[in-house]
Backbone as ProteinMPNN parsed JSONL, in Angstrom:
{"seq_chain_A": "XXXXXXXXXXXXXXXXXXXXXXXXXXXXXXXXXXXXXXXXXXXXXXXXXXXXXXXXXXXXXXXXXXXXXXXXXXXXXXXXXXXXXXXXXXXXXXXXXXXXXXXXXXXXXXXXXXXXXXXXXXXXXXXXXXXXXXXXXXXXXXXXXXXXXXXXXXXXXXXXXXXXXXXXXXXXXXXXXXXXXXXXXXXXXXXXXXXXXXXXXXXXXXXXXX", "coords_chain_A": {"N_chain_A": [[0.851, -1.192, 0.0], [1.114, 1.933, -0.698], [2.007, 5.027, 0.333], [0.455, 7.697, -0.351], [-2.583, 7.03, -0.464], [-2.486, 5.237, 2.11], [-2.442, 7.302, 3.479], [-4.794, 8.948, 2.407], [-6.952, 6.912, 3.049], [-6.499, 7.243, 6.265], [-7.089, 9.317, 6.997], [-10.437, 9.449, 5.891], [-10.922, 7.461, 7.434], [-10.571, 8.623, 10.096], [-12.512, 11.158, 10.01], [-14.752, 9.872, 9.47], [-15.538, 9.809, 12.586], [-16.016, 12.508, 13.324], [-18.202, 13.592, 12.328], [-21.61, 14.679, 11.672], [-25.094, 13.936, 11.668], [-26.701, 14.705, 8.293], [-27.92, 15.761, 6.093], [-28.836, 17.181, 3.52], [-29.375, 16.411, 1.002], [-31.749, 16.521, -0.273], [-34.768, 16.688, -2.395], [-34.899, 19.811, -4.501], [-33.044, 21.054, -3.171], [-29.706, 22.866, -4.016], [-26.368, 22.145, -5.365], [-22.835, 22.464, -5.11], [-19.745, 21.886, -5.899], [-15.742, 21.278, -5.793], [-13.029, 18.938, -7.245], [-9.959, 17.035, -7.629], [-7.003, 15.688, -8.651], [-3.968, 14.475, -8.746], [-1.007, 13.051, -10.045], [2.006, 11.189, -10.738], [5.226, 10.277, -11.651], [7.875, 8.031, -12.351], [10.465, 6.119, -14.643], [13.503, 4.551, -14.536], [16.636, 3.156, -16.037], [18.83, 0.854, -15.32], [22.413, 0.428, -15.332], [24.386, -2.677, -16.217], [26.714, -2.688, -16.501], [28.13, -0.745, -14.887], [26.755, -0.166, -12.489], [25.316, 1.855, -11.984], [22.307, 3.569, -12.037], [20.055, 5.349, -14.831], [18.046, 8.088, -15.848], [15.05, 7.698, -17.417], [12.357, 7.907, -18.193], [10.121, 9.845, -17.265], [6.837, 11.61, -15.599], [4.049, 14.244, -15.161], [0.858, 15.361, -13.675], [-2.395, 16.762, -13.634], [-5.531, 17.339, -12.706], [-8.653, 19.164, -12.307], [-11.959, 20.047, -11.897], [-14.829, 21.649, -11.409], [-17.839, 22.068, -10.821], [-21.734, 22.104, -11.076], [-24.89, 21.935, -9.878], [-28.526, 20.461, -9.001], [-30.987, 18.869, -7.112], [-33.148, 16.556, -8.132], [-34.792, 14.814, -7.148], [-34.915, 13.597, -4.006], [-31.716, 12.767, -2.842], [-30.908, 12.439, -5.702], [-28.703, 13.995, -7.593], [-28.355, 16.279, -10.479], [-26.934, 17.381, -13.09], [-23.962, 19.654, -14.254], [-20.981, 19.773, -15.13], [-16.781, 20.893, -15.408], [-14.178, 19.609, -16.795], [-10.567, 19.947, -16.095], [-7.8, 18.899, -17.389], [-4.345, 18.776, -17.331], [-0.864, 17.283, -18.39], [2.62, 15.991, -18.551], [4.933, 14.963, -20.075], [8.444, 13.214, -20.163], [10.865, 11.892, -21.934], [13.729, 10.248, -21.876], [16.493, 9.472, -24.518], [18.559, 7.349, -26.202], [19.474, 6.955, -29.048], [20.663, 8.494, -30.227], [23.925, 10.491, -30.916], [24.323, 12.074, -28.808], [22.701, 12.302, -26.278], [19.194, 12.477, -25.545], [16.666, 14.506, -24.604], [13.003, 14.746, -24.826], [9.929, 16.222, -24.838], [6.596, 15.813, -24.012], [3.504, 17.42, -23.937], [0.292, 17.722, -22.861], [-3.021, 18.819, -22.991], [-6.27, 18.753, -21.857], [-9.543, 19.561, -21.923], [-13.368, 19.637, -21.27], [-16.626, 19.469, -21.323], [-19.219, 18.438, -19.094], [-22.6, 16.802, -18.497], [-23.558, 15.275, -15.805], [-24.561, 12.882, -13.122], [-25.701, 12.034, -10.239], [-26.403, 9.731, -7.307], [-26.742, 9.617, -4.114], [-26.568, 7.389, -1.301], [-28.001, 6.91, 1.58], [-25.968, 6.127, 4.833], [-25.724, 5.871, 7.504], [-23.41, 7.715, 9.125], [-22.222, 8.371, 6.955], [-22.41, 8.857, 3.41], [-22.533, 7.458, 0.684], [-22.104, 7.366, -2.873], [-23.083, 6.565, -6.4], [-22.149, 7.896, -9.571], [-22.408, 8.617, -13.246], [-21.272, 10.052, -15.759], [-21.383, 12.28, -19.012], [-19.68, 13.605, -22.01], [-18.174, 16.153, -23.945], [-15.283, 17.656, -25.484], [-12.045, 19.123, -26.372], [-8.633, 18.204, -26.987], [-5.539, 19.203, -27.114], [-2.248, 18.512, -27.964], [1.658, 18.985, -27.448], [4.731, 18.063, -28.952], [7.815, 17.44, -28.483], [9.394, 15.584, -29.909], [8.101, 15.301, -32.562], [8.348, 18.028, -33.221], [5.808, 19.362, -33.566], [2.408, 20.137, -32.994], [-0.902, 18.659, -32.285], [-4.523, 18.688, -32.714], [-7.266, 17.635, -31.727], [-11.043, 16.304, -31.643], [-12.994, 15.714, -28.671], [-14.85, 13.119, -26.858], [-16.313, 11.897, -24.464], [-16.967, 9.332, -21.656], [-18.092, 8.144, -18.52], [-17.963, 6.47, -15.617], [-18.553, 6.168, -12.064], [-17.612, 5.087, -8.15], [-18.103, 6.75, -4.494], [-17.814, 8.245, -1.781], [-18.834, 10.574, 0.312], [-17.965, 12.582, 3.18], [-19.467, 14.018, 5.294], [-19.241, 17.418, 6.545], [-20.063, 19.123, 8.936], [-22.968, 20.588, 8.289], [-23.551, 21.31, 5.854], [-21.47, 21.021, 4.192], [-19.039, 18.446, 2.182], [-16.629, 16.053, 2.285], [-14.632, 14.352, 0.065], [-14.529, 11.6, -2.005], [-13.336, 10.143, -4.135], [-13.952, 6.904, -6.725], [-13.715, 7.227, -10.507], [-14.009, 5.822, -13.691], [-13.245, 5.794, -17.046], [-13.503, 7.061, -20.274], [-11.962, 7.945, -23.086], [-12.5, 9.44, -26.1], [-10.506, 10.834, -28.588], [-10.523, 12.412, -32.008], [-8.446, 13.282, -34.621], [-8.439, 16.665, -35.458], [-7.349, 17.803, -37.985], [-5.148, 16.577, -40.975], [-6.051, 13.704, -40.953], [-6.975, 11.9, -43.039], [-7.735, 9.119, -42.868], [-9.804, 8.889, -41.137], [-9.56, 8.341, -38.421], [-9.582, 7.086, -34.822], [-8.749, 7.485, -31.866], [-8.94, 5.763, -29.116], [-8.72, 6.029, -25.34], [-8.551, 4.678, -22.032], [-8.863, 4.845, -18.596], [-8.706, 4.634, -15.067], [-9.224, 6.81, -12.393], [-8.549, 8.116, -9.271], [-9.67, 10.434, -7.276], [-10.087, 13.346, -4.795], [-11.899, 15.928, -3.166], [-14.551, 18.604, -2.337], [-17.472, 19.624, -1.406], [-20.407, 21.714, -1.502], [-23.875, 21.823, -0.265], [-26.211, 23.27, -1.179], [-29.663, 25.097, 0.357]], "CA_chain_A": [[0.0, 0.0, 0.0], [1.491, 3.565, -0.987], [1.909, 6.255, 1.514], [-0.451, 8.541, -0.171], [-3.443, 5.764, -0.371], [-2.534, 5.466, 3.689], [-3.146, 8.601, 4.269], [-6.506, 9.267, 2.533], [-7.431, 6.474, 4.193], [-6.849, 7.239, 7.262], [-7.725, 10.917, 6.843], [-11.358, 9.288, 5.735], [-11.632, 6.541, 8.912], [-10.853, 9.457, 11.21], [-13.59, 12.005, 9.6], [-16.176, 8.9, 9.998], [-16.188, 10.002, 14.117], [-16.605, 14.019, 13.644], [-19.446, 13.987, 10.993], [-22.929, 14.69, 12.623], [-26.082, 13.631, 11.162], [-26.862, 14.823, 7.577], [-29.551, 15.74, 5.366], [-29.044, 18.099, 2.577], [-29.351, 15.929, -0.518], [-33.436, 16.617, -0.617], [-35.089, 17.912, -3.893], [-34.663, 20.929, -4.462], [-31.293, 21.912, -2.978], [-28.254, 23.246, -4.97], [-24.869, 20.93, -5.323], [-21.61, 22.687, -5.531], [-18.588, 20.801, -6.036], [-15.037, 20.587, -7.137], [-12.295, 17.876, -7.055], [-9.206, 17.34, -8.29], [-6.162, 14.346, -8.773], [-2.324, 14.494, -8.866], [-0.063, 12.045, -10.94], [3.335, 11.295, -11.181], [5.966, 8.812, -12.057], [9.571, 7.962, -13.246], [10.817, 5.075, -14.707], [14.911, 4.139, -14.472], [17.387, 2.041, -16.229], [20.131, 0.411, -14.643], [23.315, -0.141, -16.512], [25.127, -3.214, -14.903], [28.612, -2.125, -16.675], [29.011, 0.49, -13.772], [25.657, -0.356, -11.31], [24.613, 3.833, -11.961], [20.664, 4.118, -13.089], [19.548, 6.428, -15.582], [16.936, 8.142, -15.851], [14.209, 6.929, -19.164], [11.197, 8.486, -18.404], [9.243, 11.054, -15.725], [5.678, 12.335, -15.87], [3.98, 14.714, -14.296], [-0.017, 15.44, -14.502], [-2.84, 16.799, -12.513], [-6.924, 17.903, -13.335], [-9.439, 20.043, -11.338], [-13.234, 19.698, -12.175], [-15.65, 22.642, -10.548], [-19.058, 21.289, -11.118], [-22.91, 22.696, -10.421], [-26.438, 20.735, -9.994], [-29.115, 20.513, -8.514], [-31.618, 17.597, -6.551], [-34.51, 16.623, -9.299], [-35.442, 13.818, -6.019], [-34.513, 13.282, -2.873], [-30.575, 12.067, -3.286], [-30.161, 12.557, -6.979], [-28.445, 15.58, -8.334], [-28.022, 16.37, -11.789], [-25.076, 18.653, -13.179], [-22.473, 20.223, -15.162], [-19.116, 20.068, -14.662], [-16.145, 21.47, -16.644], [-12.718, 18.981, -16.369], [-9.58, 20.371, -17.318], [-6.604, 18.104, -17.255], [-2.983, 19.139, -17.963], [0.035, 16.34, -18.827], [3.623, 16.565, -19.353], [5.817, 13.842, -19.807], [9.636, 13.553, -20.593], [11.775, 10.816, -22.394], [15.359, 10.473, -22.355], [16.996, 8.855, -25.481], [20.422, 7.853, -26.065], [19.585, 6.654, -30.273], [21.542, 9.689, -30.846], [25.471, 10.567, -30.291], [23.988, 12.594, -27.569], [21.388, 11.976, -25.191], [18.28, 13.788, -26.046], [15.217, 15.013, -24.132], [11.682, 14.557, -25.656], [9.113, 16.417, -24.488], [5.284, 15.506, -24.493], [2.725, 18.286, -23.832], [-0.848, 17.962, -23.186], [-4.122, 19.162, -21.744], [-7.623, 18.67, -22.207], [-10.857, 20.425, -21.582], [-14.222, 18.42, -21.663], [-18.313, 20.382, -20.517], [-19.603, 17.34, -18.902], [-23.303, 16.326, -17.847], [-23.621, 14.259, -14.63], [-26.041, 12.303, -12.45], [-25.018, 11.37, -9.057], [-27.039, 9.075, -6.339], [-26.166, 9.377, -2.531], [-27.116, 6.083, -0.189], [-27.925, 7.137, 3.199], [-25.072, 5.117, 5.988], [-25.414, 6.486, 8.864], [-22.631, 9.427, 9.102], [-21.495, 9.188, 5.648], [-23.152, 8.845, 2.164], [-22.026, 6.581, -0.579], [-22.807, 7.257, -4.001], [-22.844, 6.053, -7.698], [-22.035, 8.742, -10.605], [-22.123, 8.417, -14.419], [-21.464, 11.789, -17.31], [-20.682, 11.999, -20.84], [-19.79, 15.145, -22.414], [-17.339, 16.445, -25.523], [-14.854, 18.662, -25.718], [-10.94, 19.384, -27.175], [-7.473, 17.983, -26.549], [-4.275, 19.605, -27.354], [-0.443, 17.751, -27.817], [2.869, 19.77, -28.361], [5.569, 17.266, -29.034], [9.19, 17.889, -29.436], [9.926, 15.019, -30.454], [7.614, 15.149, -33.762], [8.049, 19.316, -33.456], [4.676, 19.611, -34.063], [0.999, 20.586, -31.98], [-1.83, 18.696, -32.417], [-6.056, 19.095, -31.76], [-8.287, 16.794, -31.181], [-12.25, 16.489, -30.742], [-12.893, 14.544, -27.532], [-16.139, 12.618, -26.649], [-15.788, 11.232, -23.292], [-18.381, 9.072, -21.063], [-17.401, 7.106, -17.607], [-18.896, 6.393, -13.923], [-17.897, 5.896, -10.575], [-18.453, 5.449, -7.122], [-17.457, 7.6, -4.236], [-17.872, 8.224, -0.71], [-18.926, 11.754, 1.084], [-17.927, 12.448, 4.461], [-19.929, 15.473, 5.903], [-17.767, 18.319, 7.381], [-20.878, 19.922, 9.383], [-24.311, 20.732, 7.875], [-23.862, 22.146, 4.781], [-19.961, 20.692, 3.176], [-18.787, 17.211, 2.463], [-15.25, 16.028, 1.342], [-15.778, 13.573, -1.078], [-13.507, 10.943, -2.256], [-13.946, 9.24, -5.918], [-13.0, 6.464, -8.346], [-13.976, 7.381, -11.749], [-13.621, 4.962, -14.928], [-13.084, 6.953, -18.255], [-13.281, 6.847, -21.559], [-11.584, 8.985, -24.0], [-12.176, 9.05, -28.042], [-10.302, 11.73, -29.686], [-10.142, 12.728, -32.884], [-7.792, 14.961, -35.238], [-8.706, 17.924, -36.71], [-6.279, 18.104, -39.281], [-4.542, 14.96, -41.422], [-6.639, 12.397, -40.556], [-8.026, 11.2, -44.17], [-8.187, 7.866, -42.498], [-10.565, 9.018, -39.826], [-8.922, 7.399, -37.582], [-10.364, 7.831, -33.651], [-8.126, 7.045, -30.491], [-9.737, 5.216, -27.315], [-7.965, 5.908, -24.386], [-9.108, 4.298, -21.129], [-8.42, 5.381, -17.308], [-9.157, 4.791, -13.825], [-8.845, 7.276, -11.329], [-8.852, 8.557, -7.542], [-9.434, 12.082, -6.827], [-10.788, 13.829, -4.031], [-13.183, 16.637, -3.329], [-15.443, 19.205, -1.672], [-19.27, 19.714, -1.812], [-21.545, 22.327, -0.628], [-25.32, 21.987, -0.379], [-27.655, 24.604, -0.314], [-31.097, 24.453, 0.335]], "C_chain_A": [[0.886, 1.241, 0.0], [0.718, 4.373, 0.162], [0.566, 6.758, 1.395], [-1.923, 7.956, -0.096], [-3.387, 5.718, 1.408], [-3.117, 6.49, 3.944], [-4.255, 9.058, 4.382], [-7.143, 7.893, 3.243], [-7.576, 6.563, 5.674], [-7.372, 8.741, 8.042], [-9.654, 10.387, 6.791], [-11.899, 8.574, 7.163], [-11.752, 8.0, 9.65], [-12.005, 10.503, 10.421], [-14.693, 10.976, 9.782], [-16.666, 9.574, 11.792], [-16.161, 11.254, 14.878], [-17.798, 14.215, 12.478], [-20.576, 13.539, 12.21], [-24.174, 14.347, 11.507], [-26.527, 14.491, 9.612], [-27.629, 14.717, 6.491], [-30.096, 16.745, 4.76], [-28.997, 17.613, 1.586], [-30.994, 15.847, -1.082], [-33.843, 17.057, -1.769], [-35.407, 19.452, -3.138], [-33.853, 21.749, -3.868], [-30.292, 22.026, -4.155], [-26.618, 22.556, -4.654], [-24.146, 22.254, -5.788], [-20.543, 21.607, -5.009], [-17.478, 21.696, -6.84], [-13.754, 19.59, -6.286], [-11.331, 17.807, -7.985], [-8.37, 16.027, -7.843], [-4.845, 14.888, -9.114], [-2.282, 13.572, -9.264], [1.486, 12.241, -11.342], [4.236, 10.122, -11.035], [7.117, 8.942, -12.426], [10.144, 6.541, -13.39], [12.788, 5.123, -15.161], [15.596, 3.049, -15.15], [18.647, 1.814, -15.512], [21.347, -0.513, -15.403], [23.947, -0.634, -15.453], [26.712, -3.183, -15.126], [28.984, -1.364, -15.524], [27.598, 0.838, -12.546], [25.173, 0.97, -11.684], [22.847, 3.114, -12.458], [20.943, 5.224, -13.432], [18.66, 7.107, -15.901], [16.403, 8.282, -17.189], [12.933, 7.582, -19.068], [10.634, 9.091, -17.291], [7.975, 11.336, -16.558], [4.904, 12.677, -14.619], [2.219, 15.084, -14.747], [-1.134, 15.9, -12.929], [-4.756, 17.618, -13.115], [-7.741, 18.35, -12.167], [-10.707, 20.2, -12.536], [-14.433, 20.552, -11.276], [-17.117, 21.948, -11.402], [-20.577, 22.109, -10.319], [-23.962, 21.746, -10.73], [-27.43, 20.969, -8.914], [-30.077, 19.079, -8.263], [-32.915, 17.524, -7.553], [-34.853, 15.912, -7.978], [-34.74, 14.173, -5.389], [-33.2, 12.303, -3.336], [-30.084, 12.152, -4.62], [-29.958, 13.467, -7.287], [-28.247, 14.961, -9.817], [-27.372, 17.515, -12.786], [-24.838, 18.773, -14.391], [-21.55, 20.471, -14.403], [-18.143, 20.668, -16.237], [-14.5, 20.503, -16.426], [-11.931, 19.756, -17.466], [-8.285, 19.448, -16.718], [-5.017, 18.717, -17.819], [-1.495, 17.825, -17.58], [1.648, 16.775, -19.099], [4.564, 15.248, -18.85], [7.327, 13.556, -20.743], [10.642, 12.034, -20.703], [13.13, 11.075, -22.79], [15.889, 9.297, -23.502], [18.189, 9.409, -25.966], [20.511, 7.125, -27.513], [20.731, 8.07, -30.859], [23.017, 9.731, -29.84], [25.031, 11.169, -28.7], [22.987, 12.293, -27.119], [20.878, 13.186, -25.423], [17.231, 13.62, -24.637], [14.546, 14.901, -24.84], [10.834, 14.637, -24.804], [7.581, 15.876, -24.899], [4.574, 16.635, -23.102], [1.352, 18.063, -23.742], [-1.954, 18.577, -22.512], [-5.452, 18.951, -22.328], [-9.121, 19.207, -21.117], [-12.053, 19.709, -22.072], [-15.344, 19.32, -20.818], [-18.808, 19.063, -20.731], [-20.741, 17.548, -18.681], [-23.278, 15.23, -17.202], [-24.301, 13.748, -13.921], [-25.549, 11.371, -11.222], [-26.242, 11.066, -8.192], [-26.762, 8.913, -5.029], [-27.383, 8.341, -1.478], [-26.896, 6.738, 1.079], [-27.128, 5.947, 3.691], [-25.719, 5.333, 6.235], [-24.576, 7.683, 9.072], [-22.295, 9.689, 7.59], [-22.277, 8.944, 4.409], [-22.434, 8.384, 0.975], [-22.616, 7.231, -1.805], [-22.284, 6.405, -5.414], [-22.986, 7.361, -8.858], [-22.088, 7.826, -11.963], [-21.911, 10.007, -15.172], [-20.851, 10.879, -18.037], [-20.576, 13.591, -21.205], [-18.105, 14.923, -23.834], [-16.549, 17.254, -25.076], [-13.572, 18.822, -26.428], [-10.036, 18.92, -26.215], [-6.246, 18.04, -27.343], [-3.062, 19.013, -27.099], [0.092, 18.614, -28.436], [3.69, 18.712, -27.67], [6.827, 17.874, -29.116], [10.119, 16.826, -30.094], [9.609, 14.87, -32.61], [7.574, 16.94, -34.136], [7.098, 19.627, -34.217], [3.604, 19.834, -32.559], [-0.054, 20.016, -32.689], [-3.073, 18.558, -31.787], [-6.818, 18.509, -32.329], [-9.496, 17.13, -30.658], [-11.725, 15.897, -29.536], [-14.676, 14.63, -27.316], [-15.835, 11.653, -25.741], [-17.347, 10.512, -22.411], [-17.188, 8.451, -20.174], [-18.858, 7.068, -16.517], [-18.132, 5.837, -13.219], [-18.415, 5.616, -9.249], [-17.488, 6.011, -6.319], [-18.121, 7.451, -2.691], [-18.275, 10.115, -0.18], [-19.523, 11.966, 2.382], [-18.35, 13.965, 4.745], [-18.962, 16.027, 6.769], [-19.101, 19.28, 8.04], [-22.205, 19.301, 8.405], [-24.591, 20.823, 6.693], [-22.155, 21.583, 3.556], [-19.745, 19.172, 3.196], [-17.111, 17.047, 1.846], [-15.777, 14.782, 0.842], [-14.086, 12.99, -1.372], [-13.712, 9.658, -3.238], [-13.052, 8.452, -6.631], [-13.576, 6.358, -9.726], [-13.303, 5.88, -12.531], [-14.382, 5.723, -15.639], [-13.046, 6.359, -19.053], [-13.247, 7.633, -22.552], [-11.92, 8.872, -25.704], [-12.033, 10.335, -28.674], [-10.283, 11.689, -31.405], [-9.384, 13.84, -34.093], [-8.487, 15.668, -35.939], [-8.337, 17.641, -37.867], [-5.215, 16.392, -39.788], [-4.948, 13.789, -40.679], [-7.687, 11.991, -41.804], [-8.603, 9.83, -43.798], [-9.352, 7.931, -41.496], [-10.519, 8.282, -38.836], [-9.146, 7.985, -35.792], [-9.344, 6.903, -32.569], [-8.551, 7.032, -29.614], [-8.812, 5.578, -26.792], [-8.79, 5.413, -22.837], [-8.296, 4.585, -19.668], [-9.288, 4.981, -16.142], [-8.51, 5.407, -12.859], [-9.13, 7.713, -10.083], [-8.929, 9.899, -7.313], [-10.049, 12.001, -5.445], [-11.351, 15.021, -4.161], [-13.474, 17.433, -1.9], [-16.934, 19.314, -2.168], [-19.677, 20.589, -1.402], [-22.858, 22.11, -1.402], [-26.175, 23.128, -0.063], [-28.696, 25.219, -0.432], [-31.586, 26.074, -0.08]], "O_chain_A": [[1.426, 1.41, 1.094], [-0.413, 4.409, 0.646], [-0.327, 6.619, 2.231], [-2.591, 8.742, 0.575], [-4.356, 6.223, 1.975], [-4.178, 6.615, 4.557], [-4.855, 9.458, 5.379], [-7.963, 8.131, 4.13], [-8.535, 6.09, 6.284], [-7.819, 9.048, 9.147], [-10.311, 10.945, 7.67], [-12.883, 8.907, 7.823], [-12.86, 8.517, 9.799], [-12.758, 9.529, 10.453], [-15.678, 11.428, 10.366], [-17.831, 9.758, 12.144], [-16.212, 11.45, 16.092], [-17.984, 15.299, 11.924], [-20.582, 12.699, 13.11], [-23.896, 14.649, 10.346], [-26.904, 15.537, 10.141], [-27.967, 13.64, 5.999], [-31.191, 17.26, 4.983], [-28.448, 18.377, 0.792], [-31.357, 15.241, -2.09], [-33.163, 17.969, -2.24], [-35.815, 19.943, -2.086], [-33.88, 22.976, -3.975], [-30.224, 21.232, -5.093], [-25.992, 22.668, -3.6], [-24.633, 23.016, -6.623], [-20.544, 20.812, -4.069], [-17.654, 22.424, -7.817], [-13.594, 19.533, -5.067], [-11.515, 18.33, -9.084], [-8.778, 15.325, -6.918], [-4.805, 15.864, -9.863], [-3.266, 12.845, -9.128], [2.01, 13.125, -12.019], [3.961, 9.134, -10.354], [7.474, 10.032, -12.874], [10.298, 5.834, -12.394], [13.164, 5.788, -16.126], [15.179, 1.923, -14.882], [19.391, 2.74, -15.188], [21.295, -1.652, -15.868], [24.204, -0.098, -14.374], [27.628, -3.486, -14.361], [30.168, -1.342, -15.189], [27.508, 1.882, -11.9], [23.961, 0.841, -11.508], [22.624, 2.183, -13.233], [21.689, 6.036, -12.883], [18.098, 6.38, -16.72], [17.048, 8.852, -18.069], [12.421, 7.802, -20.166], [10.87, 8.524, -16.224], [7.924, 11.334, -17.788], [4.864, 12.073, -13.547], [2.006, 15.136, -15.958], [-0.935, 15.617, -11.748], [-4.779, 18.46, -14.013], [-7.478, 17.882, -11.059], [-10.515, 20.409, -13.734], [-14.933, 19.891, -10.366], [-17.125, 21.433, -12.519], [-20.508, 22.607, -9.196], [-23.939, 20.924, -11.646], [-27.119, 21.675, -7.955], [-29.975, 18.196, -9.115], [-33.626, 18.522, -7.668], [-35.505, 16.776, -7.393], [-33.865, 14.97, -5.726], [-33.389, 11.293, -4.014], [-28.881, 11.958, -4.795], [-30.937, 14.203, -7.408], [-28.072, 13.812, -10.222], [-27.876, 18.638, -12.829], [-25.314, 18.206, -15.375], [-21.346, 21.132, -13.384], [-18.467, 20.814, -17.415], [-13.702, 21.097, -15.7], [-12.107, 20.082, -18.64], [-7.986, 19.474, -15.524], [-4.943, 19.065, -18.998], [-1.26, 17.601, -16.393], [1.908, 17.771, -19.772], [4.798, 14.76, -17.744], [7.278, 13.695, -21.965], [11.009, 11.323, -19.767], [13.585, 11.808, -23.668], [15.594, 8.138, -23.213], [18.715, 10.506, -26.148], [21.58, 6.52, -27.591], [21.359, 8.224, -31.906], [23.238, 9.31, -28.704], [25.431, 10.682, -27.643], [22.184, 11.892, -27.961], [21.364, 14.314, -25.514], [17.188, 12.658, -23.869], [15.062, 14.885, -25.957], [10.618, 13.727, -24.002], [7.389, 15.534, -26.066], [4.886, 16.703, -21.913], [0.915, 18.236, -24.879], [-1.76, 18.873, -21.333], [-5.501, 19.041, -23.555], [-9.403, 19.129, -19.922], [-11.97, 19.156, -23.169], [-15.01, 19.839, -19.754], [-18.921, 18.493, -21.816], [-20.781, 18.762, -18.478], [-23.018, 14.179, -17.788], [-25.306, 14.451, -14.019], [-25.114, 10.222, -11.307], [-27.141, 11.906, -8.19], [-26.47, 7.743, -4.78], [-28.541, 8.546, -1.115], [-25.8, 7.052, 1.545], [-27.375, 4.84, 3.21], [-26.732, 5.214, 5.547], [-25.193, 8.74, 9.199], [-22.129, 10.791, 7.066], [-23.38, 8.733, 4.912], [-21.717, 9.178, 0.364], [-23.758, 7.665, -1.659], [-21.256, 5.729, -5.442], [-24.134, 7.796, -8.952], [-21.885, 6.612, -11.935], [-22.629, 10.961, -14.87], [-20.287, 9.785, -18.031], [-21.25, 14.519, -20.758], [-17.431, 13.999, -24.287], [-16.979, 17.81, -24.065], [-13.88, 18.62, -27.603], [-10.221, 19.012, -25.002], [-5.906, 17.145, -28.117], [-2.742, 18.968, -25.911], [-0.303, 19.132, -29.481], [3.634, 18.388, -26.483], [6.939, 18.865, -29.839], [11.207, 17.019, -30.637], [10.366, 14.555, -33.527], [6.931, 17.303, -35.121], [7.252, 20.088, -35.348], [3.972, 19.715, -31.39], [-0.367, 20.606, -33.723], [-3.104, 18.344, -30.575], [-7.131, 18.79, -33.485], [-9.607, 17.868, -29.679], [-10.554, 15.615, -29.281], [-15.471, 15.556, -27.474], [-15.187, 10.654, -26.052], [-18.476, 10.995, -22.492], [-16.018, 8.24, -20.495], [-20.041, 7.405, -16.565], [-17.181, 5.125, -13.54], [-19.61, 5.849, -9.065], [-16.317, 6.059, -6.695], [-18.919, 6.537, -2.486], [-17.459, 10.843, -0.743], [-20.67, 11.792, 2.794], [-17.648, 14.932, 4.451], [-18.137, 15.466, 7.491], [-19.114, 20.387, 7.503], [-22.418, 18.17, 7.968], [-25.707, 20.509, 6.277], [-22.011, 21.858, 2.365], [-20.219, 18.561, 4.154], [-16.568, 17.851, 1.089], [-16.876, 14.26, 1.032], [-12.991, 13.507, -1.151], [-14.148, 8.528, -3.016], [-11.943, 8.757, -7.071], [-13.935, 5.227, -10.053], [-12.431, 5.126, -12.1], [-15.488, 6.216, -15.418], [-12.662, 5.19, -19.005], [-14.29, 8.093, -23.017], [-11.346, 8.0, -26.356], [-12.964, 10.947, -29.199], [-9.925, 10.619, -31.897], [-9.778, 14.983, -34.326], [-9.1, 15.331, -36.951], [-9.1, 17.22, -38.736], [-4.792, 15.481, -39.076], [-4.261, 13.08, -39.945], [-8.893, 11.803, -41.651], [-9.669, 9.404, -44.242], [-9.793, 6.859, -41.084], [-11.459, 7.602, -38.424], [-8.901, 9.159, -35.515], [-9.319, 5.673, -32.62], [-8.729, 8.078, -28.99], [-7.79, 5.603, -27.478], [-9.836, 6.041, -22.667], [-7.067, 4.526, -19.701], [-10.514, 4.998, -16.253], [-7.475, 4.956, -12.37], [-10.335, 7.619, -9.848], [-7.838, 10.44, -7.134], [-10.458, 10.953, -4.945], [-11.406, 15.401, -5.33], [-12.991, 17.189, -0.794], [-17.329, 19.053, -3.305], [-19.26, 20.53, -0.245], [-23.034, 22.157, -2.619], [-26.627, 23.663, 0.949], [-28.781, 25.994, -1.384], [-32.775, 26.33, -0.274]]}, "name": "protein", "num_of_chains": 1, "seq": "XXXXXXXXXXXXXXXXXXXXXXXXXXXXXXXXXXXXXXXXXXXXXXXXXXXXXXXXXXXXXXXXXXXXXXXXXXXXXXXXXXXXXXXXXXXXXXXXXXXXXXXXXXXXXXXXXXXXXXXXXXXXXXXXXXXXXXXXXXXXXXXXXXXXXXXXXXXXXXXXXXXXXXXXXXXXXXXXXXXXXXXXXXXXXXXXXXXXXXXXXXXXXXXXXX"}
């Protein structure tokens, strides 16, 4: 188990035994939200001529998602959100006399609709999400010194947990499953469409208000 995985866990057990009774997900209240995810990585080679590692690859990446809705029932909201994601990931290559760098650039922007369900516990509130929504995704390469743009048509769902912070806020703690299908703008006679698939962990805030 990874540190940071420890921690929201045990950041979540302990918030289970300060949350007080709760009961703002009624029709006709107002959902605010947003939530957000870190990412990062590095992968190493190890040359056994002289024991050293090298470093082959790093990435670095992180998205924030502000979101609005409102209760059509008792427990179900129904939304817009706006995700924006930003990417950057760096390859070292030694095909050349010199060792190069190779940048990768990206970010993406996506206007979602959403539909979330909260299960009464007892202190805390489970739910089940689904959206789908469209929007654009941008790459600047340096390895292909080029920029390209991409539709995007995205759908997923998740489930999630929200631990009341009082009367009126919750922190919130989600695993999404994604699904990406870009397509290029430009030189793509083949019409050629790229899946990409993801599962991730963010966390969160909420306010309700009636």
């Amino acid at each position: 188990m990874n540190k940071s995985f420890a921690l929201l866990l045990s950041i979540t057990f302990a918030l289970l035994f300060l949350t007080d009774s709760f009961s703002q997900t009624e029709k006709g209240n107002f959902y605010l939200g947003l939530d957000g995810a870190i990412s990062f990585g590095k992968s190493n080679q190890k040359i056994k001529s002289n024991d050293n590692e090298e470093p082959r690859f790093k990435n670095f990446g992180f998205s924030i998602s502000p979101e609005a809705g409102y209760f059509l029932i008792d427990n179900l909201v129904v939304g817009f959100n706006i995700q924006y994601s930003n990417f950057k990931s760096t390859t070292f290559s030694d095909l050349t006399i010199d060792e190069t760098e190779f940048e990768n650039k990206s970010n993406r922007i996506a206007f979602n609709n959403f539909w979330r369900y909260y299960f009464k516990a007892g202190k805390v509130l489970p739910f089940l999400e689904a959206f789908a929504g469209f929007g654009s995704f941008k790459t600047e390469s340096t390895f292909s010194n080029g920029t390209f743009k991409s539709n995007l048509l995205q759908f997923g769902g998740g489930a999630g947990i929200a631990i009341p912070l009082g009367s009126k806020v919750s922190f919130d703690t989600i695993l999404n499953w994604s699904a990406f299908l870009t397509k290029a703008r430009e030189e793509n006679a083949s019409d050629i469409t790229d899946v990409t698939r993801s599962l991730n962990l963010s966390t969160g805030f909420s306010i309700y208000l009636d």
